[in-house]
Residue, then its C-alpha position, 0 to 999 in steps of 0.5 A: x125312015x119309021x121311027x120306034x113310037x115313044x108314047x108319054x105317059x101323060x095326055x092332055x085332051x083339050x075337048x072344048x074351047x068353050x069357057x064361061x070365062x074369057x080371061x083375055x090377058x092369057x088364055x092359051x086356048x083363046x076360050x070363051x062363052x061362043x067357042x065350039x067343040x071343035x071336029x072331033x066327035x066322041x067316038x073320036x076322043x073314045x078311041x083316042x083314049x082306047x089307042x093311048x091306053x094300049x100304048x102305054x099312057x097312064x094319065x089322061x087331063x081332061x081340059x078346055x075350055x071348060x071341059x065339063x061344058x062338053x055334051x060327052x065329059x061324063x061318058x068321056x071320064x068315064x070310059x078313060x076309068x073302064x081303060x085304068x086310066x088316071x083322070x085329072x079334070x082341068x076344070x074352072x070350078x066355076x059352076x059344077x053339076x050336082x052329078x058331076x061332083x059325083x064324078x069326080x068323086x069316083x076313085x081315079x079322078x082328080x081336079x085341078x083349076x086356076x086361082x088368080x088373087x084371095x079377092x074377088x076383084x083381083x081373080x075376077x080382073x084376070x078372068x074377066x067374069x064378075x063372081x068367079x072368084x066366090x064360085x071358084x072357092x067356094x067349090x075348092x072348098x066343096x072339093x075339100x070336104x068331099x075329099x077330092x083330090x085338088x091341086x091348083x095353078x096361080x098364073x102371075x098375070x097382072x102387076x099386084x095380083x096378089x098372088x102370094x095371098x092367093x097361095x097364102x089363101x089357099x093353105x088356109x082352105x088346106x090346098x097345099x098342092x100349088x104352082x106358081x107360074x108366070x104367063x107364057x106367049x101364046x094364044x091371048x097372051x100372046x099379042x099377035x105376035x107368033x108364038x115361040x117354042x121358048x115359051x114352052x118349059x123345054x119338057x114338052x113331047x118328051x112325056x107330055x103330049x096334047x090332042x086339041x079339038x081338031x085332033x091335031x096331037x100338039x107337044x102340049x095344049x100351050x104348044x099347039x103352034x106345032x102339030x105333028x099330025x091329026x089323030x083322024x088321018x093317023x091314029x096316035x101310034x102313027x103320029x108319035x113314031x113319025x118323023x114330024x114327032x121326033x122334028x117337033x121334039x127337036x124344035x123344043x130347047x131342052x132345059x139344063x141344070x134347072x131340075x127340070x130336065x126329061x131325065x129327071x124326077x123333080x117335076x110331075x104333072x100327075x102321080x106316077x108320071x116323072x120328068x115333065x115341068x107342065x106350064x100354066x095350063x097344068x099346073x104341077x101335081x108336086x110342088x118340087x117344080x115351085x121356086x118357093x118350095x125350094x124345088x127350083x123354077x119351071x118357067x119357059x125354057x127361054x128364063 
């Protein structure tokens, strides 16, 4: 049986799990300084964007690992914008590129990142970098000035992080567009235990979909212990109309009476895309999915 493609609206590419940080209590991608870009080739993820706009998608994530660590980000950003397509860049901010400020300054493109505590110790202990906390706000600051648009994701991972100063922090740079999460079971985090698809906010594959660096096409990058197929073998169209797809949409438990259902408008991983509660991995674009904001949680679909 042949069943309709229902493409999402929002894609995330994870291009890279090479990272300059390791962040071993709950990286999902398991990223770090000897990771590979996997066997997709830019020819691939070129076609994998073409494919995507054709079928509807409207905004692309650009993610990692570290995206900008990728030999072909630049082109890669740039051919999603030749596609009209919306470019979010997943990024560290850890060490950013004189032209790729330049990049994501273009019209279309926006940043997001990971911010841990308001002191180097405590944002440096969750990434396990010395320096990074400094590097990281120092660029949000960058971004700020140059008028890029910023929205930035706190992972509550060790006790007394200080996350509440993290966000507290943040405002006082003028970055209002923040999620709270906590971590979820899987990669890192997840202890050697097999990961569950509880852990997952119960949105994923309705509007989300992810592409991981073997071209396996995942419910998201933290669902990427359920493939539905490789865009190599299939193309997108193929995969998201087969019935793995519509088995792996099934296996997702669907949050309820939360205000975070796929039929709902309250959370957003992008502008102009509704229905989704990204995890960590993406922090939201609207802070209506934040408890603190009196939009009701977006945790795993297990809370």
């Amino acid at each position: 049986m042949t069943i309709a493609p229902e493409a999402p609206a929002f894609l995330e590419l994870e291009i890279t799990q090479r990272c300059q940080l390791t962040c071993g209590s709950h990286c999902y991608a398991e990223a770090g300084p000897t990771g590979g870009h996997g066997t997709m080739t830019v020819d691939d993820w070129r076609r994998v964007m073409s494919e995507a706009a054709a079928l509807g998608v409207t905004d692309v994530q650009l993610i990692g690992g570290e995206p900008t660590l990728h030999p072909g980000f630049a082109e890669l950003v740039e051919h999603a914008l030749s596609l009209g397509l919306r470019v979010e860049v997943y990024s560290n901010l850890y060490k950013v590129r004189l032209a790729h400020w330049a990049l994501f300054s273009r019209a279309g493109v926006s940043l997001a990142t990971s911010y841990y505590a308001d002191t180097d110790d405590g944002h440096d202990a969750v990434t396990d970098r010395d320096g990074s906390h400094a590097a990281t706000r120092a660029n949000l600051i960058e971004a700020r000035r140059r008028g890029i648009p910023v929205r930035v994701g706190i992972v509550d991972v060790l006790d007394g992080q200080r996350t509440v100063q993290a966000r507290e922090d943040l405002a006082s740079l003028g970055i209002t567009n923040v999620h709270i999460d906590r971590v979820r079971r899987v990669g890192n985090a997840a202890g050697g235990t097999l990961p569950s698809a509880s852990a997952l906010c119960g949105n994923c594959a309705h509007r989300t979909a992810a592409v991981m660096p073997d071209g396996s096409v995942t419910p998201c990058v933290l669902g990427r212990f359920l493939p539905a197929g490789r865009v190599q073998d299939e193309g997108l169209a193929a995969i998201f109309a087969g019935e793995r797809w519509a088995r792996v949409k099934e296996l997702i438990p669907t949050r309820h009476g939360r205000g975070c259902t796929p039929d709902e408008d309250s959370c957003m991983p992008s502008p102009g895309v509704t229905g989704v509660c990204p995890p960590d991995c993406s922090p939201n674009n609207d802070t209506k999915c934040d408890p603190a904001t009196g939009g009701g949680p977006c945790g795993p679909a297990e809370d």
